[in-house]
C-alpha positions, 0 to 999 in steps of 0.5 A: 581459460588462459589454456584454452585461448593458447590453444587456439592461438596455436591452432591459428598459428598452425593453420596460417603456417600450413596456408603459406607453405601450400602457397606457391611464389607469385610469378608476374609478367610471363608473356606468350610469344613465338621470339625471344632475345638472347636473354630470354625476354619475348620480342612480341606477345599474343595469346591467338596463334595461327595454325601454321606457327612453328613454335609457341613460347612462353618467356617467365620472369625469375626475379622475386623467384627463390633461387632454390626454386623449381620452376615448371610449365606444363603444355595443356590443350582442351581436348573435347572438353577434357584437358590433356598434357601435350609437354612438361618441363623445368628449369632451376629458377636461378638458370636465367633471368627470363626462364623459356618454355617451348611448345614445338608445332606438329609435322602437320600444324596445330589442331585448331582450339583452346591451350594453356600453359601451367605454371608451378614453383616446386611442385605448387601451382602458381599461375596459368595462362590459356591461349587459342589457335586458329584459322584466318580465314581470310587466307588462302589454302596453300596448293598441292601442285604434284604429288606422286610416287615412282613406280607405283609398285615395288619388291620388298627392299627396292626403293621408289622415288616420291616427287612433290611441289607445293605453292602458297605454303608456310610448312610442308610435311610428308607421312610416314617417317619423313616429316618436314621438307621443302615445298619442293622436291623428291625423296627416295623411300624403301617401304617394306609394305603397302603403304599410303604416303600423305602429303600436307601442306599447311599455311594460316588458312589452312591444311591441305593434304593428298595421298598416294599408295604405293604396292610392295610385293613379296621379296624374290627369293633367289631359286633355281627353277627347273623346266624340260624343254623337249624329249626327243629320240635318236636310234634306240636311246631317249633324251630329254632336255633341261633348263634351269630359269631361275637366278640360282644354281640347281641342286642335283636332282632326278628325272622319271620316264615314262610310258603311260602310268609305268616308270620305265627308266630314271636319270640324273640331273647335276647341278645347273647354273642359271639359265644354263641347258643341258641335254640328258639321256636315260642311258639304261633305256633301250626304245623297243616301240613299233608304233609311235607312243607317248612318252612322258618325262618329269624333273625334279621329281623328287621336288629337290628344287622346290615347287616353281613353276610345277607346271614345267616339270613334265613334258609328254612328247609323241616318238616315232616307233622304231622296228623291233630286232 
């Protein structure tokens, strides 16, 4: 019998002790706040906050805590009915009297709804303390005076300049990649495609919000482009004129004449800086027509300088026939 009650003695004994280290520290008095003195103790409490706040705190009393002691916060908002984690962090108890932990406010303000801080000594849950945020609705909505962006279209890496003024607002925001700006202002951006920029102005009644897109075309690529301007003749020979339009210096390239469907001669075109004009003649080519005849002469016809502007590579120009010796 005595065996049987020091078993069981042993087994309550383990049972409390297993109870008490699955027990966290109590931690007492934490406060939700939005400002701390410089030791850490909160300056005002609340537990409704507006959505414009910048940053919610909560100031946690170290003392009763063990100096060894882990101390974290974990950030929750009610999501639909589901809690998800928007922050986790820790400090050593033994790191100040009043431990701080901060929830930074989004670019565009709080969702409105239900929040909690968690809190947990060395892993062990010790304490929770849930919070709302809220529209006044008493206030008024701030006012997107102007929003725009100048040009409206741009070539890929050129930038634009976005140009804004806003009224009766706590916090301003601009998105993509920008975040927070004054209420006024201008910013120069270089977008790589189309883009829709957002403004959103937001103050405790409220966000507002307005949109401007913006169309970014392809890069320009440096090329020549290649264009005959004009066939002509003199005596028996043929000339023909180019001219290079683009912002690059053409390669060497070649030119056909034609009469009809047959190629009666081809010539050479060097190298031409942009915007320069040369006349050429088919020097092998003797023009032995009584009647006046087309003739037709095509550049690049190798397509050595790529295909811009393909339409211009050829011109058909009518030439006095000349008397047959």
């Amino acid at each position: 019998m005595w065996c049987l009650i020091k078993r069981s003695m042993l087994m309550v004994a383990y049972l409390l002790i297993g109870a008490a280290a699955a027990c966290a520290p109590a931690i007492q008095n934490i406060v939700l706040t939005t400002q701390v003195d410089s030791a850490g103790k909160a300056l005002n409490s609340a537990t409704v906050f507006s959505v414009d706040t910048p940053r919610i705190m909560c100031s946690v009393p170290s003392a009763g805590l063990p100096a060894t002691s882990e101390i974290s916060a974990k950030w929750l908002y009610n999501d639909s009915g589901s809690w998800s984690t928007l922050k986790e962090e820790s400090f050593p108890a033994a790191s100040a009297s009043n431990i701080v932990f901060a929830l930074n406010a989004p670019d565009s303000g709080w969702p409105q709804g239900n929040y909690a801080i968690s809190l947990l000594v060395d892993g062990k849950q010790a304490t929770e303390k849930q919070f709302s945020i809220k529209i006044d609705e008493s206030a008024s909505l701030p006012v997107i005076n102007t929003f725009s962006a100048t040009p409206g279209m741009v070539t890929a890496g050129q930038p634009l300049t976005l140009s804004w003024n806003v009224s009766g607002a706590s916090r301003v925001s601009i998105s993509p990649d920008i975040g927070s700006v004054e209420a006024g202002g201008s910013r120069s951006v270089t977008p790589t495609a189309d883009t829709t920029y957002t403004i959103t102005a937001l103050s405790s009644g409220g966000p507002s919000s307005k949109s401007v897109s913006v169309h970014v075309l392809p890069p320009v690529t440096e090329t020549a482009d290649m264009e005959v301007i004009d066939v002509f003749r003199e005596a028996s020979m043929v000339y023909y004129t180019v001219r290079n339009n683009g912002a690059a210096i053409s390669k060497p390239s070649s030119a056909n004449l034609y009469i009809g469907m047959n190629v009666m001669a081809s010539g050479y075109i060097p190298p031409m800086a942009p915007g320069e004009q040369k006349t050429l003649v088919f020097g092998t080519f003797s023009w032995g027509y009584a009647y006046t005849t087309p003739a037709t002469v095509c550049i690049d016809t190798l397509n050595e300088n790529g295909p811009s502007n393909a339409e211009y590579k050829c011109l058909t120009r009518a030439l006095a026939g000349a008397r047959v010796l």
